[in-house]
FIMIKOL-101209 format. One record per residue: x, y, z of N, C-alpha, C in turn; residue in one letter. Coordinates in steps of 0.02 Angstrom, whole numbers, padded with zeros to 5 digits, always signed. Example, Ala and Ser with C-alpha at 12.3 -4.5 7.8 and 13.67 -1.06 7.14 Angstrom:
! FIMIKOL-101209
+00660-00284+00390+00615-00225+00390+00660-00165+00390a
+00642-00112+00354+00684-00053+00357+00645+00002+00394s
END
This chain:
! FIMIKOL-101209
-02738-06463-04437-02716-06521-04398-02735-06584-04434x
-02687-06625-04419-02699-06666-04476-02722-06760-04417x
-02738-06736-04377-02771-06787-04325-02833-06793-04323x
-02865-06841-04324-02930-06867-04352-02963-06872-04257x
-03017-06836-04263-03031-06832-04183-03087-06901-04173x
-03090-06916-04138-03119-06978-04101-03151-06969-04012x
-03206-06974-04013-03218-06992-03947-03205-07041-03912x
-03181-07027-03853-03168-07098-03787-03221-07107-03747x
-03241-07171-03739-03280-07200-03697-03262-07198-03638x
-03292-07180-03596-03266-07156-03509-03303-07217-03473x
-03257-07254-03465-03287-07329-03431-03276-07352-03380x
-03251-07302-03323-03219-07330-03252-03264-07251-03215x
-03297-07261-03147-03337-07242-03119-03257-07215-03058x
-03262-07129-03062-03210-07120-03005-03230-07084-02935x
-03195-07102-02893-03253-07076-02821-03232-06987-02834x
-03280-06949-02808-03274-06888-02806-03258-06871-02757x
-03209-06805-02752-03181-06772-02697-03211-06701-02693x
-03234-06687-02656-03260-06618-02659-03216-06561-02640x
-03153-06572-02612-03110-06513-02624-03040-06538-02659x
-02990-06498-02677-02953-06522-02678-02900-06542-02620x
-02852-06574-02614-02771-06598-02574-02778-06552-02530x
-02749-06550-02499-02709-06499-02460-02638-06481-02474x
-02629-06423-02483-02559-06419-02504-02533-06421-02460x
-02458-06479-02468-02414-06501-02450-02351-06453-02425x
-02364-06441-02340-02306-06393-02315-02260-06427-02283x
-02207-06398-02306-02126-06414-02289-02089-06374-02242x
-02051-06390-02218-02002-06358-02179-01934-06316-02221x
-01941-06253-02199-01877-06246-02230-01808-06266-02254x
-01778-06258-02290-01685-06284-02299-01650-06219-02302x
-01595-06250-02266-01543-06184-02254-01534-06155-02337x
-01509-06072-02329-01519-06063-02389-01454-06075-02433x
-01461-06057-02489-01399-06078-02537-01395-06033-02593x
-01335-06025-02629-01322-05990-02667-01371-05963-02719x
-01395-05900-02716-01450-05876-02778-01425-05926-02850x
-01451-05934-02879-01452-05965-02968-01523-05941-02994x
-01481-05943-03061-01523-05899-03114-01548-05974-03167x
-01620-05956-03171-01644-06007-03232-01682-05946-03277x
-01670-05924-03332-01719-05882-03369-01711-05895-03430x
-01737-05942-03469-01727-05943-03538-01758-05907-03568x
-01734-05889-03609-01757-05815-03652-01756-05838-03737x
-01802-05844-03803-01794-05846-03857-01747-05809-03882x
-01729-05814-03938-01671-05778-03993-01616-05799-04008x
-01614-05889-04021-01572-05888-04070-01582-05994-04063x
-01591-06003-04133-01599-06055-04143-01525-06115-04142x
-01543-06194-04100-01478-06233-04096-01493-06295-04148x
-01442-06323-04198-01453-06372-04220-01424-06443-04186x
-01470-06480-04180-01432-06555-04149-01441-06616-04198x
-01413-06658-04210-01411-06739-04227-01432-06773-04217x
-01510-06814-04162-01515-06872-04126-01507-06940-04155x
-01462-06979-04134-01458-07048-04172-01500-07094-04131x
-01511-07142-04143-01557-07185-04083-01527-07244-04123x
-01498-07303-04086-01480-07362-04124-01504-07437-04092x
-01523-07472-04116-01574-07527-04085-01539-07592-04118x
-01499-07632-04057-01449-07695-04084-01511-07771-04057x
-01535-07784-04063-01571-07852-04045-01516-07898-04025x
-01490-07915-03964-01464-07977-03929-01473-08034-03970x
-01553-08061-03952-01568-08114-03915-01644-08131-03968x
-01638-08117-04039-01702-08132-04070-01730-08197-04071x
-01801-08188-04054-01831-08250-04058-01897-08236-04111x
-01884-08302-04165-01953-08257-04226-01924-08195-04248x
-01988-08177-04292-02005-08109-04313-01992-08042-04245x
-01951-07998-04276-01927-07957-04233-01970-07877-04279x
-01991-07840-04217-02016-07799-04277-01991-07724-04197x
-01973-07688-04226-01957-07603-04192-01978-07549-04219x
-01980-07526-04166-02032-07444-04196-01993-07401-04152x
-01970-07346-04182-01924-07287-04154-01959-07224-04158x
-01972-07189-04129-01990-07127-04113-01931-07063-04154x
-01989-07027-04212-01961-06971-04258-01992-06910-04237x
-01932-06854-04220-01974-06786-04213-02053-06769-04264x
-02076-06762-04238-02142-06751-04270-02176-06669-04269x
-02131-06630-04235-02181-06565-04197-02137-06504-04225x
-02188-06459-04258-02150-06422-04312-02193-06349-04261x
-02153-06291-04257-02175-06248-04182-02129-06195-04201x
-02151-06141-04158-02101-06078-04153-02044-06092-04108x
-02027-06159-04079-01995-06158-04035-01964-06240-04069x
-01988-06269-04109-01923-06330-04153-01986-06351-04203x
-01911-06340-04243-01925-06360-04332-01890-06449-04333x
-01933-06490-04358-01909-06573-04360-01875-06566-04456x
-01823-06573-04449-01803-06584-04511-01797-06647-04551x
-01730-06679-04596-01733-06741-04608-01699-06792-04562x
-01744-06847-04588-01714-06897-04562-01658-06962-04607x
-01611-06989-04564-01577-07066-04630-01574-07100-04588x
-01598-07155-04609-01588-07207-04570-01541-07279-04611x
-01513-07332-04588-01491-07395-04598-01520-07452-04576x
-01517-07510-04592-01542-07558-04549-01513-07626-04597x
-01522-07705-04569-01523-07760-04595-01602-07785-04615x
-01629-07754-04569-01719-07774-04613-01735-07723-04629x
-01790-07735-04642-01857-07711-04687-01887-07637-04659x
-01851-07581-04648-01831-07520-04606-01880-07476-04672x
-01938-07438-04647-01988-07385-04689-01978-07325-04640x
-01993-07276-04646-02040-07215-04618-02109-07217-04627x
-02125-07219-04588-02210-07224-04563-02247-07184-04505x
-02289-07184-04505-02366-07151-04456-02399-07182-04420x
-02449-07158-04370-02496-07194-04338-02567-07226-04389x
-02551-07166-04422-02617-07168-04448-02674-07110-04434x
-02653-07104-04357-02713-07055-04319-02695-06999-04297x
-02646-06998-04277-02611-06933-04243-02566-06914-04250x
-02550-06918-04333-02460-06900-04367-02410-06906-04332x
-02397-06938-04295-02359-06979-04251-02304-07008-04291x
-02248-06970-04318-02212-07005-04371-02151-07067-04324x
-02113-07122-04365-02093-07160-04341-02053-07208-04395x
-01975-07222-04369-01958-07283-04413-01983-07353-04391x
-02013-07408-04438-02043-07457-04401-01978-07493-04476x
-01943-07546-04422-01910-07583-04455-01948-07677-04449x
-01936-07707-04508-01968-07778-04452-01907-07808-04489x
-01878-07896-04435-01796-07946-04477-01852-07980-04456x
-01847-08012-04498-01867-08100-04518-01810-08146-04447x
-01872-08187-04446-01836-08237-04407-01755-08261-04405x
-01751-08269-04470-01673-08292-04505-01619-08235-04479x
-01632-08171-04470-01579-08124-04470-01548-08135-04370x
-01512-08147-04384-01465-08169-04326-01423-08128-04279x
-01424-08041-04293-01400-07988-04284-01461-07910-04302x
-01472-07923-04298-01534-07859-04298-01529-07804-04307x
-01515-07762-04338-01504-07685-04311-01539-07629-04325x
-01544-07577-04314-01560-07526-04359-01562-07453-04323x
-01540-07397-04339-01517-07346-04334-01542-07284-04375x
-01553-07212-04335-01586-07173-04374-01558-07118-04335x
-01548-07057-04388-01510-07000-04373-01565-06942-04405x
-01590-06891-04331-01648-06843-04367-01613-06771-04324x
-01609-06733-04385-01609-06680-04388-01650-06605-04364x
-01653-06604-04314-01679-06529-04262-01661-06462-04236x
-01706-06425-04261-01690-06361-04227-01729-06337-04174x
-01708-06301-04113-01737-06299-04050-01726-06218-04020x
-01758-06212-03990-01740-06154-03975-01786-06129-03892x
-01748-06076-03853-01762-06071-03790-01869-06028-03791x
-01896-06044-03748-01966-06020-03738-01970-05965-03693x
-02008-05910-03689-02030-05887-03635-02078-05834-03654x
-02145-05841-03621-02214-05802-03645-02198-05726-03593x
-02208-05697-03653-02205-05616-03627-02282-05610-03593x
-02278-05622-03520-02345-05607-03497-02375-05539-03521x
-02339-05457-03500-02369-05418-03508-02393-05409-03582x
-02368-05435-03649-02406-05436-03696-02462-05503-03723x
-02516-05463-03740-02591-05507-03760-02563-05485-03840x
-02556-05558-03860-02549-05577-03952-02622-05626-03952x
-02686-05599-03965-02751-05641-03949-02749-05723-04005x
-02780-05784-03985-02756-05842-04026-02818-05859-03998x
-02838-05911-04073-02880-05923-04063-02876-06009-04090x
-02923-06073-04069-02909-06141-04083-02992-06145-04132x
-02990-06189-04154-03053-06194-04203-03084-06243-04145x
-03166-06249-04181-03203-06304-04121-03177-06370-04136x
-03145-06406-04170-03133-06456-04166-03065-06478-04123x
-03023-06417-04141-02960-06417-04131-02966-06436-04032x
-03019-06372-04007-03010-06358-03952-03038-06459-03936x
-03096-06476-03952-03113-06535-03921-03076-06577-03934x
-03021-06575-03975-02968-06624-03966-02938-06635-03931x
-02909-06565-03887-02855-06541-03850-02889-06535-03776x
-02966-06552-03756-02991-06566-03726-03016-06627-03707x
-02997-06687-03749-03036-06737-03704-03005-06789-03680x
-03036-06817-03662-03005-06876-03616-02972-06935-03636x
-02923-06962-03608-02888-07015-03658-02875-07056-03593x
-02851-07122-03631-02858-07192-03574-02828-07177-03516x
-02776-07126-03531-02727-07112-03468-02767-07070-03404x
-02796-07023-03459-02809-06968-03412-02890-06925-03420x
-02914-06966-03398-03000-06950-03385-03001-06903-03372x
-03061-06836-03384-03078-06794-03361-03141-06787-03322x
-03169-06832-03317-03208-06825-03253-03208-06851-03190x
-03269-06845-03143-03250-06868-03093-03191-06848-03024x
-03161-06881-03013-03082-06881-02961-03066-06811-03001x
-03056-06802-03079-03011-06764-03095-03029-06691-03107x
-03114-06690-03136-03144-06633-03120-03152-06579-03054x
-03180-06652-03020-03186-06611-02931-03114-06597-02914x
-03057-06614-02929-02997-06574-02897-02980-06512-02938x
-02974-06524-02997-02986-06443-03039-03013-06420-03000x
-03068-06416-03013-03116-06364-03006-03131-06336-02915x
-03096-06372-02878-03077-06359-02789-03009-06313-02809x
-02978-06328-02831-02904-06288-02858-02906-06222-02867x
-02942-06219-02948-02970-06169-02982-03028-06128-02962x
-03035-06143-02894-03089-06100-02847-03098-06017-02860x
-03120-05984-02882-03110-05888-02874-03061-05881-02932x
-03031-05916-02966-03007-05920-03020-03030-05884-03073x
-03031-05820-03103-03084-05813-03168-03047-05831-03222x
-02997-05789-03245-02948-05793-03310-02925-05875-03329x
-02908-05884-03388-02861-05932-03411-02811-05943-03396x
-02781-05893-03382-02708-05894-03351-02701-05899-03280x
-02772-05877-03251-02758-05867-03169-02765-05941-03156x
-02835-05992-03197-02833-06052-03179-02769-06091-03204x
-02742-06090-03238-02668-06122-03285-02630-06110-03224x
-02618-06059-03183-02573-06074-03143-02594-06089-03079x
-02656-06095-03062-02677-06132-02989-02681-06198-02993x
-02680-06214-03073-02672-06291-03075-02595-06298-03065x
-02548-06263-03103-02488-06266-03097-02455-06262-03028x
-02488-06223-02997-02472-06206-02915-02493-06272-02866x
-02559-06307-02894-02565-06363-02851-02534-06434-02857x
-02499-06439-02923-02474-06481-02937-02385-06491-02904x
-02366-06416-02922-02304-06427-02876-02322-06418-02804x
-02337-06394-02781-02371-06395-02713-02391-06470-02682x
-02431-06485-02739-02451-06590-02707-02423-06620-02720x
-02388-06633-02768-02341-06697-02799-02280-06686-02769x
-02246-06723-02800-02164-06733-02787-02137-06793-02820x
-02072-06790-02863-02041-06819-02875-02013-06881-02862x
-02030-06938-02879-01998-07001-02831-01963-07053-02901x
-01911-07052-02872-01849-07062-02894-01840-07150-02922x
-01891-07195-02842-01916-07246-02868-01949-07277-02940x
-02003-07225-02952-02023-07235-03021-01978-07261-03055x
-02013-07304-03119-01964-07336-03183-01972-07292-03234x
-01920-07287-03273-01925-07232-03321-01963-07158-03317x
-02007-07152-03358-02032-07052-03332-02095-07069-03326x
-02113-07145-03302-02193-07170-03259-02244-07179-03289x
-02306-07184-03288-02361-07198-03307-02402-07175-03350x
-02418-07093-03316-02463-07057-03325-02530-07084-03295x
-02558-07119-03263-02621-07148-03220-02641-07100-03169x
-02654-07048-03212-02686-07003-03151-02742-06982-03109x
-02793-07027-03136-02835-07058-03106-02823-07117-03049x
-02786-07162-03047-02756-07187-03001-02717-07152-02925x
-02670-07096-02971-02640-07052-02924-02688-07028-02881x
-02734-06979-02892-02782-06950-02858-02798-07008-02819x
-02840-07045-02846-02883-07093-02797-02841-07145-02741x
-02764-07144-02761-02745-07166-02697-02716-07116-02648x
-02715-07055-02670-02670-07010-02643-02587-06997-02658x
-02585-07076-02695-02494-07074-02702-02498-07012-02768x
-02439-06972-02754-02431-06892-02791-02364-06905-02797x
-02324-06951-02785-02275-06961-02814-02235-06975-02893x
-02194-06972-02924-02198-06985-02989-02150-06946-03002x
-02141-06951-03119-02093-06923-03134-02140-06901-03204x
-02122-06855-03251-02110-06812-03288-02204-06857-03314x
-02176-06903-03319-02241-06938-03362-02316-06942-03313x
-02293-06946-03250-02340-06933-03201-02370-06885-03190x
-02325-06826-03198-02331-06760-03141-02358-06687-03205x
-02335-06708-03258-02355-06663-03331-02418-06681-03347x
-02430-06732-03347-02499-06780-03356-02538-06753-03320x
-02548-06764-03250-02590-06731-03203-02637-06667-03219x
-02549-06625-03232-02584-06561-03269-02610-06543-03317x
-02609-06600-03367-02656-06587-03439-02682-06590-03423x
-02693-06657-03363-02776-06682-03365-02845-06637-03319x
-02796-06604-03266-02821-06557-03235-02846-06499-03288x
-02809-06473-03327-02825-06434-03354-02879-06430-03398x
-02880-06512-03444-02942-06520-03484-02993-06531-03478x
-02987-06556-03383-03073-06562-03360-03111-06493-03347x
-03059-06444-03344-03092-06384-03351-03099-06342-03407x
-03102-06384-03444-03115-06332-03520-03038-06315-03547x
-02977-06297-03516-02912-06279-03550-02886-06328-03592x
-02868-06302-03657-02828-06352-03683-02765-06370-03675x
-02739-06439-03661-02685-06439-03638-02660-06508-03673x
-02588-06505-03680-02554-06566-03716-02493-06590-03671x
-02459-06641-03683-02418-06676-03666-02378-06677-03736x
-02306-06659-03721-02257-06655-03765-02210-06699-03756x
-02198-06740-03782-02136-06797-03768-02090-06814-03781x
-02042-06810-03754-01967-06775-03801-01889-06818-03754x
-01847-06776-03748-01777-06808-03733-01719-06778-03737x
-01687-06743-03684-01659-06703-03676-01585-06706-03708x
-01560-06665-03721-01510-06662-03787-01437-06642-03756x
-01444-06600-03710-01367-06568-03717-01393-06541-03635x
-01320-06521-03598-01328-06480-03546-01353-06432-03527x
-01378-06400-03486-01426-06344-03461-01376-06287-03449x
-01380-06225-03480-01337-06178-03508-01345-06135-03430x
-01396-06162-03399-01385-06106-03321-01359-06164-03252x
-01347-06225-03272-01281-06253-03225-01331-06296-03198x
-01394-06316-03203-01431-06365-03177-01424-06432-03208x
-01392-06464-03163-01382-06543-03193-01457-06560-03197x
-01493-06572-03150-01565-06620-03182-01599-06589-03213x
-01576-06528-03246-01607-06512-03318-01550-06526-03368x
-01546-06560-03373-01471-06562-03428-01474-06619-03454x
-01457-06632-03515-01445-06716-03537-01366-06723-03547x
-01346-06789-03577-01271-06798-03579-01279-06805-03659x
-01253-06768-03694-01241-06792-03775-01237-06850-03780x
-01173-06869-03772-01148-06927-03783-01173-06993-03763x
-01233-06986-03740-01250-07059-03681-01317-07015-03662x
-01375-07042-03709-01458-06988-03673-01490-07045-03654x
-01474-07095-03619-01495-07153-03594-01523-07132-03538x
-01596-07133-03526-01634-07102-03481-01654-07030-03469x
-01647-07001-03517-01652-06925-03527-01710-06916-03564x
-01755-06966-03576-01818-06946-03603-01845-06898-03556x
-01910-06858-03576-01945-06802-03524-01987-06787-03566x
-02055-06791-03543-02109-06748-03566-02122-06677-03527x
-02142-06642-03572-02175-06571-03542-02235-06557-03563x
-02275-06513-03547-02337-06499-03552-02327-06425-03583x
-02406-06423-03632-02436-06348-03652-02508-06340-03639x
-02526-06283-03643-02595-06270-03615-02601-06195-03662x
-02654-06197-03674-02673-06131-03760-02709-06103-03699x
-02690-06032-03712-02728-05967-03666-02743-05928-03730x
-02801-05889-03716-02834-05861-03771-02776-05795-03775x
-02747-05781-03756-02723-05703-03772-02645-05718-03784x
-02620-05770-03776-02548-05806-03760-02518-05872-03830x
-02600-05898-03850-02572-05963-03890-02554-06030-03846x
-02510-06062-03867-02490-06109-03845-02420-06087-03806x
-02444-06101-03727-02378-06081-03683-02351-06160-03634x
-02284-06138-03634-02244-06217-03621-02272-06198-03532x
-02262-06267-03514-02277-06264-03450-02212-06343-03437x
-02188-06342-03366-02166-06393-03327-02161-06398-03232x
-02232-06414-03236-02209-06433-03148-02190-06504-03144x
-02164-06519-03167-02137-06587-03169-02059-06573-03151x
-02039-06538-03200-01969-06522-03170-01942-06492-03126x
-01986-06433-03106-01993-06395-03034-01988-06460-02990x
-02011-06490-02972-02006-06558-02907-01971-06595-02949x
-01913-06604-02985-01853-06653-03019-01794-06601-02970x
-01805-06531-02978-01749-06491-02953-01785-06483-02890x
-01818-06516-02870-01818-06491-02788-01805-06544-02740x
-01807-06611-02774-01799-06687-02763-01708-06704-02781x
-01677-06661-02838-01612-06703-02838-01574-06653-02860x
-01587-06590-02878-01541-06550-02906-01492-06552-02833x
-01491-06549-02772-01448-06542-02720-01455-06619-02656x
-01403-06618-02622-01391-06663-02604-01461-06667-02546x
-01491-06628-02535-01533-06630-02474-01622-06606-02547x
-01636-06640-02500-01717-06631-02531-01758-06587-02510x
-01760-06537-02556-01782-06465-02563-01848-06449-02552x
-01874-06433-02512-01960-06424-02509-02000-06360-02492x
-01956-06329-02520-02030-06256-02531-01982-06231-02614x
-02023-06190-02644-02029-06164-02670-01976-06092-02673x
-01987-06062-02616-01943-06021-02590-01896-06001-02605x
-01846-06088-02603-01793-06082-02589-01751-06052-02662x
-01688-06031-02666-01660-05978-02682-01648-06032-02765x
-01619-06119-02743-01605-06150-02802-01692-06165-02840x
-01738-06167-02813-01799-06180-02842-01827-06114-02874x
-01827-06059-02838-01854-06010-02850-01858-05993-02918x
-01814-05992-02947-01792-05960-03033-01836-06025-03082x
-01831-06085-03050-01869-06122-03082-01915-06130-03089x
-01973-06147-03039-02039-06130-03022-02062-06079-03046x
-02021-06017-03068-02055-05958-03092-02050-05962-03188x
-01995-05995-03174-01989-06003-03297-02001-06028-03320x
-02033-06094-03262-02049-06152-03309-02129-06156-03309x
-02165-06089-03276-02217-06053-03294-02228-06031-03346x
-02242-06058-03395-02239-05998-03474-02175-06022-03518x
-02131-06057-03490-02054-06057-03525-02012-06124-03527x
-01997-06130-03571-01912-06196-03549-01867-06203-03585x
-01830-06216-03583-01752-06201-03624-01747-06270-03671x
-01708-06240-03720-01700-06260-03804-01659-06325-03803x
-01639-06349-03755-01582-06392-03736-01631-06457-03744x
-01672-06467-03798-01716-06512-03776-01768-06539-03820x
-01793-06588-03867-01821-06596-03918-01903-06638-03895x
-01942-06624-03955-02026-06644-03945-02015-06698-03999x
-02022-06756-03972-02059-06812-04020-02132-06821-04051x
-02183-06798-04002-02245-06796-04038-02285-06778-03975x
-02348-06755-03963-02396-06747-03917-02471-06789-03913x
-02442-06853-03942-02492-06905-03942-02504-06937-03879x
-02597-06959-03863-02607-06991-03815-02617-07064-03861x
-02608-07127-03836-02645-07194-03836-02646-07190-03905x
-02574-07196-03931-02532-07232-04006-02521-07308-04013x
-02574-07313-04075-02595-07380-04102-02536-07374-04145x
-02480-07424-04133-02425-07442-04167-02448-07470-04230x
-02412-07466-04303-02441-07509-04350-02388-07586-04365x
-02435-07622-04387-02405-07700-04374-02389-07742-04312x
-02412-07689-04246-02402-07719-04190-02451-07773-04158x
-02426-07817-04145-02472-07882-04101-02494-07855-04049x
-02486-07788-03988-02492-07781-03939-02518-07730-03928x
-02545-07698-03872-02579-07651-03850-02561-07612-03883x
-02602-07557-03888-02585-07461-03908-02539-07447-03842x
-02503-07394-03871-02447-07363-03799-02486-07298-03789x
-02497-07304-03698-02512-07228-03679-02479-07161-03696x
-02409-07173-03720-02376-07119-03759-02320-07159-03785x
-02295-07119-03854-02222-07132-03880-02167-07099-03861x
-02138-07134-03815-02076-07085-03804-02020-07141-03789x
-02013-07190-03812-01955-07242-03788-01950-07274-03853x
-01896-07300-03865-01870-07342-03925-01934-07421-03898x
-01959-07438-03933-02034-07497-03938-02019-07552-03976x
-02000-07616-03963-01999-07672-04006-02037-07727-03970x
-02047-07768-04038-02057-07839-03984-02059-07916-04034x
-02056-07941-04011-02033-08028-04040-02079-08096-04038x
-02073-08135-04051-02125-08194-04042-02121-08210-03946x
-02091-08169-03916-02111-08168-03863-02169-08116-03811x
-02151-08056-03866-02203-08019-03827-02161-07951-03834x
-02174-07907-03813-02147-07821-03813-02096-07838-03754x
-02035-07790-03798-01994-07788-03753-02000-07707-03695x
-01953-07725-03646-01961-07675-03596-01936-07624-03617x
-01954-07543-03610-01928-07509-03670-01896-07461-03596x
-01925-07472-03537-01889-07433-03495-01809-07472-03464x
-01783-07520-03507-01738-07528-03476-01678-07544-03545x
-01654-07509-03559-01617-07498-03620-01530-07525-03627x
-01521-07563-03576-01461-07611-03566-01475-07669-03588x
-01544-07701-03567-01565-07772-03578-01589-07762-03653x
-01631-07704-03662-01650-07713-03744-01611-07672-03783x
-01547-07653-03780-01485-07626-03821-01519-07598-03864x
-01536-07523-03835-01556-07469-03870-01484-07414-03841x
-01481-07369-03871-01428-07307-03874-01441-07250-03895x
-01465-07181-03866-01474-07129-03898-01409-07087-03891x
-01403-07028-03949-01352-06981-03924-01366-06940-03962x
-01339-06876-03944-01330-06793-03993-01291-06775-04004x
-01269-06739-04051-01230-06682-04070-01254-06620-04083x
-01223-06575-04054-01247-06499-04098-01196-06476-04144x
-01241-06460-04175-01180-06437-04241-01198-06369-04245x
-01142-06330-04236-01106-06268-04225-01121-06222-04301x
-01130-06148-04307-01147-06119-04369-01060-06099-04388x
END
């Protein structure tokens, strides 16, 4: 691993809860047609992502940083990238967490701005064969990387005492991986309000009770749950590519137009398993909008297939930008970002809004290209 580990200073005091939530019971919904979600590995897709960044309205020095596949896996290979531009357009790093990235900067004078980058990916569908143990093992550094706490998401405190109320009678890795997974869809829920795929402040969440949120909220939770108990767990941050091959629109992106189709997912390393995909984030995306009525158990016939694959599994329809927490941009005037997952610029005015991609004329799109 080529990430230079660092300790965080844990500087905010969080009230303790001595059990966890209560899980959140719903009333049934009439039922509805069985659907199938099972992604299954065996056979790799190639896609195109272009991402193109037009500057309106430059004031000063204009400088952008674009987000490059970075995550090389049994499940996507990041190939090459080309890019164009009118300025001063490199390939570059964080520095800290191979966090690769085009950082373009135009001089004041340039009156039209642009710059554009086309990266090359292969992806492919997940799903952990529970009944087989392939034993894996993380080195000690590796594991305390993948264990600690980052600005977003503290592990003690608020976030320990709900683990560990969760993960009650729990022994295995896997049995706790999914009582965290079980309490998260169980407490949270999807809210539609959120701007872009949210925060990640999950220390906040807990301590007000709001469990509402989206992909960046609700994946988060579960790293962070997971790392206050010893599991290693990551945040994967990515952007969905193409349609969902089992007919679920809010798993699906639009090729042509991935304007708001960013999505993070989560992993968590089990000793006998490796690194297995996890998403309760999307479980409450399809229980919140996949149907016209808002879905609330688990149960139900359209959730069911989901809640159960996106245990261990998630489909190929879908690319990893990097699994960095609290990315120190280089040449930037402004804060580190709690994650990279949005096209990032900013001007002699200040950082632009990266969750709203009309006002700062950003454009993503895909192609798959066919064998």
């Amino acid at each position: 691993m080529t990430a230079v580990r660092r300790a965080f200073l844990k500087n905010s005091a969080a009230a303790l809860l001595g059990a966890a939530f209560p899980a959140i019971h719903f009333a049934q919904t009439p039922a509805a047609a069985e659907r199938r979600f099972s992604p299954q590995p065996g056979g790799w897709r190639t896609f195109e992502v272009t991402t193109r960044v037009d500057i309106v309205k430059p004031q000063g020095v204009t400088k952008v940083w674009l987000p490059v596949p970075s995550v090389n896996t049994d499940y996507q290979q990041s190939l090459e990238s080309a890019f164009s531009s009118n300025g001063q357009a490199r390939m570059t790093d964080d520095d800290k967490q191979g966090v690769k990235m085009l950082y373009a900067e135009f001089a004041a004078s340039e009156t039209q701005p642009f710059v554009e980058i086309t990266s090359r990916v292969l992806t492919q569908n997940r799903a952990v064969d529970w009944s087989r143990k392939q034993p894996a093992t993380l080195d000690a550094a590796d594991r305390a990387y993948w264990t600690q706490a980052t600005a977003l998401l503290p592990t003690d405190g608020i976030v320990r005492q709900t683990a560990l109320a969760a993960t009650q009678g729990a022994r295995t890795d896997v049995d706790k991986a999914r009582a965290l997974y079980d309490w998260v869809v169980n407490n949270t829920y999807r809210e539609p309000k959120v701007r872009g795929c949210g925060e990640g402040d999950i220390k906040t969440m807990l301590e007000t009770r709001n469990l509402g949120g989206k992909c960046a909220d609700l994946n988060a939770l579960y790293v962070g749950l997971c790392r206050s108990i010893g599991i290693p767990a990551r945040d994967v941050y990515g952007i969905r590519l193409a349609r969902s091959e089992f007919g679920y629109k809010e798993l699906s992106g639009n090729p042509a137009s991935l304007k708001g189709a960013q999505h993070c997912r989560a992993e968590v390393f089990l000793k006998d398993h490796g690194w297995v995909a996890m998403d309760p984030a999307d479980v409450a995306k399809v229980m919140r909008l996949e149907t016209p009525e808002w879905i609330k158990t688990t149960q139900h016939p359209v959730v069911a297939p989901v809640n159960s694959a996106l245990f261990g599994g998630w489909e190929g329809n879908w690319l990893g930008w990097n699994t960095a927490h609290d990315v120190a941009l280089p040449h930037t005037t402004g804060p580190k970002l709690g994650f990279f997952m949005y096209p990032t610029a900013e001007n002699a005015e200040g950082r632009f809004d990266s969750y709203a991609p009309d006002d700062f004329k950003y454009q993503i799109s895909a192609r798959e290209i066919k064998a």
